[in-house]
N, C-alpha and C positions, 0 to 999 in steps of 0.2 A: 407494300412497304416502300418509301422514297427512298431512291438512290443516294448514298452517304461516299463521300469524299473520305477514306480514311489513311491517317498520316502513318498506319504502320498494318501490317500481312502477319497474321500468326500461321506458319505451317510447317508441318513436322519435315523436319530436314532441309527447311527452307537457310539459303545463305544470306538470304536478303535482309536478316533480320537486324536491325537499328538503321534501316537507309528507311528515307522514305517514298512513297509512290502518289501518286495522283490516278490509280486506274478506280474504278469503281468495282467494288467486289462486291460480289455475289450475296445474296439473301443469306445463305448457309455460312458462308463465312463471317458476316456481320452478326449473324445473331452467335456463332460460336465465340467468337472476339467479345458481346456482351457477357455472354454467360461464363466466359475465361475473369473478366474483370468483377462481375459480380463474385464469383469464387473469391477473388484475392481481396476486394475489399468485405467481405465475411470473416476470413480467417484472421484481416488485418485490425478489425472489431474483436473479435473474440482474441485476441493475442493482448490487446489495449485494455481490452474487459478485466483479464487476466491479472495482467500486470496493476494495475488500479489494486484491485481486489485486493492484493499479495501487501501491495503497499501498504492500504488499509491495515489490512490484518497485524501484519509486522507494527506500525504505528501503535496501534491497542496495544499489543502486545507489552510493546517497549512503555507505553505510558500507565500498565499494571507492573510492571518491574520498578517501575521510578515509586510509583505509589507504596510500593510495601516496604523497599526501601525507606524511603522520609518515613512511611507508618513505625519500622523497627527501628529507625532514628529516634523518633519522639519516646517511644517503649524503653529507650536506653537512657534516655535522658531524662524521663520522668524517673525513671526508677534509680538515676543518682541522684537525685534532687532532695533525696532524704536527707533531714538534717537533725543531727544531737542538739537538743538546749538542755541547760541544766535549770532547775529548779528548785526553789527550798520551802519545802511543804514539811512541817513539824521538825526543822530542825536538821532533817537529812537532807541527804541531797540524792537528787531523782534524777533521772534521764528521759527523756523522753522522745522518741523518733516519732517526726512530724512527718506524715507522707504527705504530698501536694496533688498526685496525680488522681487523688479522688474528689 
């Protein structure tokens, strides 16, 4: 493995942690340090994955609420839209409710 410059040391109980160093470390610590950042950009995928998702779902959700409201809007207003005429057929006079919504 080549030797890597690395600008920060992860070690358990270490005080040094946020300075930075110029020594070269160890094969064992550079591949722990990958495998530390690999972890965190995983969880930071799967946390984003998550969230996306959520949003998604919330979005639909909210845009089948919208939809059945306007749907029970029109169901309201079709069914006032009914209108009385009168008409004179033989003399009487008739009523007749005209529905539109069909």
């Amino acid at each position: 493995m080549t030797d890597v410059i690395c600008r920060f040391l992860l070690l358990p109980g270490s005080s040094s942690i946020g300075t930075t160093t110029n020594r070269l470390l160890s094969d064992e610590v550079q591949q722990k340090n990958i495998s530390l950042l690999n972890q965190i950009s995983t969880i930071e995928n799967r946390t984003t994955s998550k969230y996306y998702n959520q949003q998604k779902q919330d979005s639909q959700l909210l845009n089948r609420i919208v939809q059945r409201q306007i749907s029970r809007k029109k169901r309201t207003n079709t069914n006032n839209s009914k209108t009385i005429t009168r008409s004179k057929e033989n003399s009487d006079i008739k009523y007749k409710i005209i529905d539109y919504s069909e």
